[in-house]
VEXTI-425065 format. One record per residue (C-alpha): residue number from 1; x, y, z; residue in one letter. Coordinates in steps of 0.1 Angstrom, whole numbers. Example, Ala and Ser with C-alpha at 12.3 -4.5 7.8 and 13.67 -1.06 7.14 Angstrom:
% VEXTI-425065
  pos   east  north     up  code
    1    123    -45     78     A
    2    137    -11     71     S
//
This chain:
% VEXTI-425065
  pos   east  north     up  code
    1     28   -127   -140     X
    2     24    -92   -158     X
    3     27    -84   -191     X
    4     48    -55   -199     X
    5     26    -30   -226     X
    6     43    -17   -252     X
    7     38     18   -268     X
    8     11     10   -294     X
    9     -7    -15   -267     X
   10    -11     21   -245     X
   11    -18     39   -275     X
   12    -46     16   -290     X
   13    -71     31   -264     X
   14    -71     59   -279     X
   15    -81     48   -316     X
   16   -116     35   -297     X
   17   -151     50   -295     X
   18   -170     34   -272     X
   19   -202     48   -274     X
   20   -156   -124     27     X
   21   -125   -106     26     X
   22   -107    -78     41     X
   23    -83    -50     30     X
   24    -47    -48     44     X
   25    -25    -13     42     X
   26      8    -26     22     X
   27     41     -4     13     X
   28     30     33      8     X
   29      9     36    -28     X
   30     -7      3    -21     X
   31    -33    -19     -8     X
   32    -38    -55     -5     X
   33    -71    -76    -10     X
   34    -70   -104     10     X
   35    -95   -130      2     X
   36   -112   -156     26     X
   37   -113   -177     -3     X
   38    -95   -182    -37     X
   39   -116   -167    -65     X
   40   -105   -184    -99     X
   41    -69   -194    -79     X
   42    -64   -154    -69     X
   43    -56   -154    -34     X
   44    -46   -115    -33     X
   45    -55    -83    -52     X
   46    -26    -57    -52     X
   47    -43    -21    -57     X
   48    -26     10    -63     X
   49    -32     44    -82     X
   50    -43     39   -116     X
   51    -24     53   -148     X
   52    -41     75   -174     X
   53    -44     41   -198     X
   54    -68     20   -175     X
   55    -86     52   -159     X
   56    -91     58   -203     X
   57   -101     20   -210     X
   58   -125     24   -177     X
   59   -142     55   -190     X
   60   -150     39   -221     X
   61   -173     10   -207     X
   62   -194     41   -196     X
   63   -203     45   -232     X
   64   -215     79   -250     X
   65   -242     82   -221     X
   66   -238     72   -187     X
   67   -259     54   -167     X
   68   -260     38   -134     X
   69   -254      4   -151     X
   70   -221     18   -169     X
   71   -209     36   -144     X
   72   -209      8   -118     X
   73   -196    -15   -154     X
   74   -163     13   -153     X
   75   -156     10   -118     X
   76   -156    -30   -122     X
   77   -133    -26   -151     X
   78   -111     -1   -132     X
   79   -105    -23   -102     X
   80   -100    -52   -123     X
   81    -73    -32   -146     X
   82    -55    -19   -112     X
   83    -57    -51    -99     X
   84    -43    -75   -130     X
   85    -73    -96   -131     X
   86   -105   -106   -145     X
   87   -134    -90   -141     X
   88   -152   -124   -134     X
   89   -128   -122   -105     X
   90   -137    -90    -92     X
   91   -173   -100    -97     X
   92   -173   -126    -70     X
   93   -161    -98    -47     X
   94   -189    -88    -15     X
   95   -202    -60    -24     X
   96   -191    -36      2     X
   97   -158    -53     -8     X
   98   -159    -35    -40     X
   99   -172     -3    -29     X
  100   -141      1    -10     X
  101   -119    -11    -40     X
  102   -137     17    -61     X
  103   -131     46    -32     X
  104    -92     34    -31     X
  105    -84     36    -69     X
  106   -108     65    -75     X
  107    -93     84    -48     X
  108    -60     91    -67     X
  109    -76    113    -94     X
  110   -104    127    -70     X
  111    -80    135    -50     X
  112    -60    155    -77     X
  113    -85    175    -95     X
  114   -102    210    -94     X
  115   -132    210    -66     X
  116   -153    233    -92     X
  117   -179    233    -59     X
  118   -157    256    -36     X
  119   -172    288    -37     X
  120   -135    298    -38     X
  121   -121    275    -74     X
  122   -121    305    -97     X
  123    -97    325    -74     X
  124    -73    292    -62     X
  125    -68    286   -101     X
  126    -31    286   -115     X
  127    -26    309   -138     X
  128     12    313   -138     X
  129     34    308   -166     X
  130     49    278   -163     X
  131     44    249   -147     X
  132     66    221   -140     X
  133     53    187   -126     X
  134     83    162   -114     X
  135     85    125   -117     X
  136    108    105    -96     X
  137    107     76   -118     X
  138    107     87   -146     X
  139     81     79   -176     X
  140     87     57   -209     X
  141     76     61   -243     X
  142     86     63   -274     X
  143    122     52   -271     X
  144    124     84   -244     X
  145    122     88   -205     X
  146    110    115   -194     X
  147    120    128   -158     X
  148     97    161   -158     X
  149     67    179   -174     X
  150     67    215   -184     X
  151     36    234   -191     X
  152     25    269   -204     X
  153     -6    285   -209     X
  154    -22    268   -236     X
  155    -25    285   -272     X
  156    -56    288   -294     X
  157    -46    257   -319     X
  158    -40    241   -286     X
  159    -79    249   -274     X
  160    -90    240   -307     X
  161    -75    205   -307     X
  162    -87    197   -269     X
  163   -125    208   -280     X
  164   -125    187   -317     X
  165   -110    158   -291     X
  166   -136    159   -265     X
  167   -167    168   -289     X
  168   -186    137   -279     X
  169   -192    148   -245     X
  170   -189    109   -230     X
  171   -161    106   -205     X
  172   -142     86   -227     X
  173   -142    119   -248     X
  174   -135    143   -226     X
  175   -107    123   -212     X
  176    -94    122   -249     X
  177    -98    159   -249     X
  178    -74    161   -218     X
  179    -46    139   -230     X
  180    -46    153   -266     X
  181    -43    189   -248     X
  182    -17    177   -221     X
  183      2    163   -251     X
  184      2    192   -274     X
  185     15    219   -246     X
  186     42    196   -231     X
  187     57    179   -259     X
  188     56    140   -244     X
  189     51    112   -265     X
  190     14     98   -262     X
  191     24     66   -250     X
  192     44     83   -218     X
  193      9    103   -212     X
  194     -5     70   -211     X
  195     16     57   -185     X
  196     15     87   -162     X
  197      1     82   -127     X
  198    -37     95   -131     X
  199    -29    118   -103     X
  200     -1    134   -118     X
  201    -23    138   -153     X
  202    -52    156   -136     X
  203    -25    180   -123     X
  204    -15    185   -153     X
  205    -50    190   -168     X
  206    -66    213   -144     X
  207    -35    238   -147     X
  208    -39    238   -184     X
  209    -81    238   -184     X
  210    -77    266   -157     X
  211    -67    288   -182     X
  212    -99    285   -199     X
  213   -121    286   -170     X
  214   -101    318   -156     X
  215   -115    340   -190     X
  216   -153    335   -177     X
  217   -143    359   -149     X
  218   -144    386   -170     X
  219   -160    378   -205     X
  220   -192    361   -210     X
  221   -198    328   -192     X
  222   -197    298   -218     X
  223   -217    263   -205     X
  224   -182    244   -220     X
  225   -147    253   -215     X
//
């Protein structure tokens, strides 16, 4: 049985500073682990895409420096999240198992985001005025629903409040960064941020990060947005 989370459970994340088997294709957005075995009485694992609260939680296992141990600690944490188990459960998992787990949930926000490798990403940026992102179902939090996102080019107290968020430089930090910024242009509540589907999120945050990437084209190139 899940539990429902409630607006401060989604917004305590933020308040911390972490320094045999086979996979079958479900109803679209999901995938079922089937286990050979029962592993602590779980018979099944239900993945699907991740929302901006367990991709947050995830990213702060890594810890203020990343290392191969953290990282591979995140993803275990992340599958385990998605999944509504323990993470001695999805440590029992074959290996390759796991792997896959990790490419399935990750593959929502890779998926989504900028690919700052094309020779191409400065001129495919967004740079128009608006931009609305639309959620069929729509989000709770705060006593509101919200049914669509709309975004503007960010202002300088905006910028100002994304870099003093993400100063750390961890991941857990520079995701803070993202959902203080995608908060202050659009107007949601925190706890609806939280809930987002990660997918829609890094939408959301490469439009409004373009912005500041698209003034290195003609000023002087900065090593941090």
């Amino acid at each position: 049985m899940t539990h429902e989370l409630s607006d401060a459970d989604l917004m305590g994340v933020l308040d911390s500073h972490p320094d045999t088997c086979e996979f079958l294709p479900e109803k679209s957005g999901e995938m079922i682990l089937k286990l050979d075995a029962p592993i602590n009485g779980e018979w099944l694992l239900t993945l699907k895409e991740p929302t901006v609260y367990q991709v947050k939680q995830a990213a702060d296992v890594i810890g203020q420096r990343a290392t191969n141990e953290s990282v591979y600690d995140s993803q275990i944490t992340l599958v385990a999240l998605v999944a509504a188990c323990s993470t001695d459960v999805v440590n029992q998992l074959p290996t390759r198992k796991l792997d896959q787990a990790v490419a399935y949930v990750c593959s929502f926000e890779d998926d989504a985001r900028r690919n700052m490798m094309d020779p191409e990403a400065f001129d495919k940026l967004d740079l128009s005025s608006e931009k609305i992102i639309i959620f069929p179902k729509p989000i709770e939090g705060g006593g509101r629903s919200f049914s669509e996102m709309k975004l503007h080019e960010p202002e300088v107290k905006d910028r100002r409040r994304f870099k003093a968020a993400e100063a750390g430089g961890s991941m857990s930090s520079i995701m803070r960064g993202e959902i203080q910024l995608v908060q202050d242009v659009s107007g949601w509540h925190p706890a609806a941020i939280m809930r987002m589907p990660i997918s829609k999120f890094a939408e959301a945050s490469d439009y409004l990060t373009g912005f500041f990437l698209g003034g290195q084209r003609t000023g002087k190139a900065s090593p941090s947005i």
